[in-house]
C-alpha positions as CSV (number, residue, x, y, z in Angstrom):
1,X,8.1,-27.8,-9.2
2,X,6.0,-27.8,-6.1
3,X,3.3,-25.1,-5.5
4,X,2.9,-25.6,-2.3
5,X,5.4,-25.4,0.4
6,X,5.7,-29.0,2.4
7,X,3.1,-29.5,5.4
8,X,5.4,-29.2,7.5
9,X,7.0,-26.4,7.0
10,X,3.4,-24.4,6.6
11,X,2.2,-22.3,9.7
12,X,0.2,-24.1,12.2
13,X,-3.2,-23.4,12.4
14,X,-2.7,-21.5,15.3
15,X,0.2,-19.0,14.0
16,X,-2.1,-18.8,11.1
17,X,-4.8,-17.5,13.4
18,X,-2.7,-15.4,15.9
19,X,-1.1,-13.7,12.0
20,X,-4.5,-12.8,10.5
21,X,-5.7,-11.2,14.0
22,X,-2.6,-9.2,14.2
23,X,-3.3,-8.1,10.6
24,X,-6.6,-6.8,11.0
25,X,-5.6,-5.3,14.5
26,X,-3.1,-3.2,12.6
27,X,-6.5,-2.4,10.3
28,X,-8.9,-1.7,12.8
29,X,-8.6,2.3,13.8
30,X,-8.4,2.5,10.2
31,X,-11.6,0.7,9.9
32,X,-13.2,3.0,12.8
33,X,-12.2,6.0,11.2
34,X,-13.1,5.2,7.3
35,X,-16.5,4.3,8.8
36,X,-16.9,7.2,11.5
37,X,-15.4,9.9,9.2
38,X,-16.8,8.9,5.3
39,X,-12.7,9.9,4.6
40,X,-10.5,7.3,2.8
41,X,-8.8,5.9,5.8
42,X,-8.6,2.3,4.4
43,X,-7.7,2.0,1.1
44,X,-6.5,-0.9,-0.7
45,X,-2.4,-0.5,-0.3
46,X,-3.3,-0.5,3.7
47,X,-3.8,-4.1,2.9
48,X,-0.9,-5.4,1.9
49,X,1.4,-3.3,4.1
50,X,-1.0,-5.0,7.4
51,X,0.0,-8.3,6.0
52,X,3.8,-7.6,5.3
53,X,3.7,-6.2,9.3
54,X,1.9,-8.2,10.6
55,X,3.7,-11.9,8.7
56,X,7.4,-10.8,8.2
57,X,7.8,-8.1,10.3
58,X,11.5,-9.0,10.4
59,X,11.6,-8.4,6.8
60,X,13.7,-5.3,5.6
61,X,11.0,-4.6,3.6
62,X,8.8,-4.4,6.6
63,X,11.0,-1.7,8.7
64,X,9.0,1.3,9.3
65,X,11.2,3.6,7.4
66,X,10.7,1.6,4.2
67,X,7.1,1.4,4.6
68,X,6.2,5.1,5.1
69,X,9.3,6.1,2.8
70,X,8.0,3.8,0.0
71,X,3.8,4.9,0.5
72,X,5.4,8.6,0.8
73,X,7.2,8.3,-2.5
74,X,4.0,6.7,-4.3
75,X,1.6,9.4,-3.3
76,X,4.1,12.3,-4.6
77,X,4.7,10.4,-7.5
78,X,0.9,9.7,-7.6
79,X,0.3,13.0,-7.6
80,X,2.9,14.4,-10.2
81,X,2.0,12.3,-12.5
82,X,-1.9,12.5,-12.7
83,X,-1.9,16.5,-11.8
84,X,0.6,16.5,-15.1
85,X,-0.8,14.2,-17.4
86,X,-4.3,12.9,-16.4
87,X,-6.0,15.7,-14.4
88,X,-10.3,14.9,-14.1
89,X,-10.0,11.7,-15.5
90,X,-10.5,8.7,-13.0
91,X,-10.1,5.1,-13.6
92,X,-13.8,4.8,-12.6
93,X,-15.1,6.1,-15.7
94,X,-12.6,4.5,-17.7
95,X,-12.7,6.8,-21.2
96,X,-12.9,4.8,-24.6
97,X,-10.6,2.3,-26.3
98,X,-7.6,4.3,-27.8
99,X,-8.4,7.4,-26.8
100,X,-6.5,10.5,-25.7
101,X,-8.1,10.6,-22.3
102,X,-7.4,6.8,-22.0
103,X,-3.7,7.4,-23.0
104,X,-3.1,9.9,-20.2
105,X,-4.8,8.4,-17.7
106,X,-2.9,5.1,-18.3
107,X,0.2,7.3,-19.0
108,X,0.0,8.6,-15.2
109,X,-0.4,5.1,-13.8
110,X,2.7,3.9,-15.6
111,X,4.6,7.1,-14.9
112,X,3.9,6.9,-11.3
113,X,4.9,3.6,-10.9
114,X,8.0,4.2,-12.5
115,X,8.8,7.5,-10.4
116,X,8.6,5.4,-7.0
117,X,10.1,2.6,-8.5
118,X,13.0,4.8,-9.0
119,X,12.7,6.4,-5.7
120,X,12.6,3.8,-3.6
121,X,15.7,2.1,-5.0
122,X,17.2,5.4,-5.1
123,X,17.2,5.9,-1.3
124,X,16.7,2.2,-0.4
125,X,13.1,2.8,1.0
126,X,11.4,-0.8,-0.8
127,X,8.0,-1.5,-0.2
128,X,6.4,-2.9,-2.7
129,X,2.2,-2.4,-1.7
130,X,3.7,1.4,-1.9
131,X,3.1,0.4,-5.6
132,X,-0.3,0.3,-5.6
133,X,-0.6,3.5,-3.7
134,X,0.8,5.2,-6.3
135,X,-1.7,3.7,-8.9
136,X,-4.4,4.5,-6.6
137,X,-3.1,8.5,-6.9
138,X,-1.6,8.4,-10.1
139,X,-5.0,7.0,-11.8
140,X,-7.0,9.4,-10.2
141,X,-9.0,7.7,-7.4
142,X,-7.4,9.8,-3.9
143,X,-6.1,13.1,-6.0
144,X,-6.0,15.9,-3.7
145,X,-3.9,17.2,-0.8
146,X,-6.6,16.4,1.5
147,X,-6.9,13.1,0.2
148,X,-2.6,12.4,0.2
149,X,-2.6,13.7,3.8
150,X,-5.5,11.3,4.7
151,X,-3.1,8.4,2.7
152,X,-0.1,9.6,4.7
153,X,-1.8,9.5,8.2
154,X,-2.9,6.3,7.5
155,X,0.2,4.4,6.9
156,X,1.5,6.5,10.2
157,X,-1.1,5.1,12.0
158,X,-0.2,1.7,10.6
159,X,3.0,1.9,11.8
160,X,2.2,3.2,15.3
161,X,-0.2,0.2,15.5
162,X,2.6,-2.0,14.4
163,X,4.5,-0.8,16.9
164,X,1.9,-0.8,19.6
165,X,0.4,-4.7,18.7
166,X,2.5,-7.4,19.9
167,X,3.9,-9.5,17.4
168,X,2.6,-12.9,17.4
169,X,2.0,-15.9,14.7
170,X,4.3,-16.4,11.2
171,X,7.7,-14.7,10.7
172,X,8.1,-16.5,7.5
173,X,11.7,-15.9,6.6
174,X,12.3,-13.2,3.5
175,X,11.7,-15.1,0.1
């Protein structure tokens, strides 16, 4: 088994290039406004759904639908299950080994992950960085309304960018 794909049928350097620029083109208001606002524009999911944009945009998984359905679905589910079973606790102040606090907080990160799971096959709205949105929520980093609505306007502004940026580089074919 090979790791690595042939030479040849890698990107050029210059699709490589042209790729990563569109990537963080589709980052950069994000950028602007997590820096000129102090308000969690960019957040680690934001990453993931730049790349699958910005590399396979001809991807079903990289319609707009699917991504704001799937990042919509993770930050109710997020927020069910933390409000539910892990309210005040956060991931960074992880409680002790085998304790309650621990068990809930984990609970609402498995829980959530299992809620959009379920949602997204449900209504056939796949994106799999919506994944770790939920976690994000559901282990209590971005827990309010404020904070789900900041979430929320950030994918949409994602996708506008996506929209707005010309596609250019990789369109590596759906694996």
């Amino acid at each position: 088994m090979n790791l690595f794909e042939p030479l040849e049928g890698r990107p050029t350097t210059s699709e490589a290039a042209l790729s990563t620029g569109r990537t963080l083109s589709l980052l950069a208001l994000l950028v602007v406004l997590a820096w000129a606002t102090g308000e969690p524009f960019l957040f680690p999911s934001l990453g993931p759904s730049a790349y699958a944009l910005a590399v396979t945009p001809s991807a079903a998984t990289s319609k707009w639908q699917r991504t704001v359905g799937g990042h919509l679905f993770g930050v109710l589910a997020g927020l069910l299950a933390y409000h539910a079973l892990a309210p005040g606790l956060a991931v960074t102040d992880i409680p002790p080994a085998l304790s309650l606090p621990g068990l809930r907080l984990v609970g609402a990160g498995f829980v959530s992950v299992g809620l959009t799971t379920a949602a997204m096959l449900r209504t056939d709205l796949r994106h799999a960085p919506a994944c770790a949105t939920t976690l994000i929520v559901g282990l209590g980093l971005l827990t309010s309304l404020f904070e789900a609505a900041i979430i929320l306007f950030a994918i949409a502004i994602l996708v506008v960018a996506d929209h707005v940026v010309p596609a250019a580089g990789v369109d590596e074919p759906p694996q």
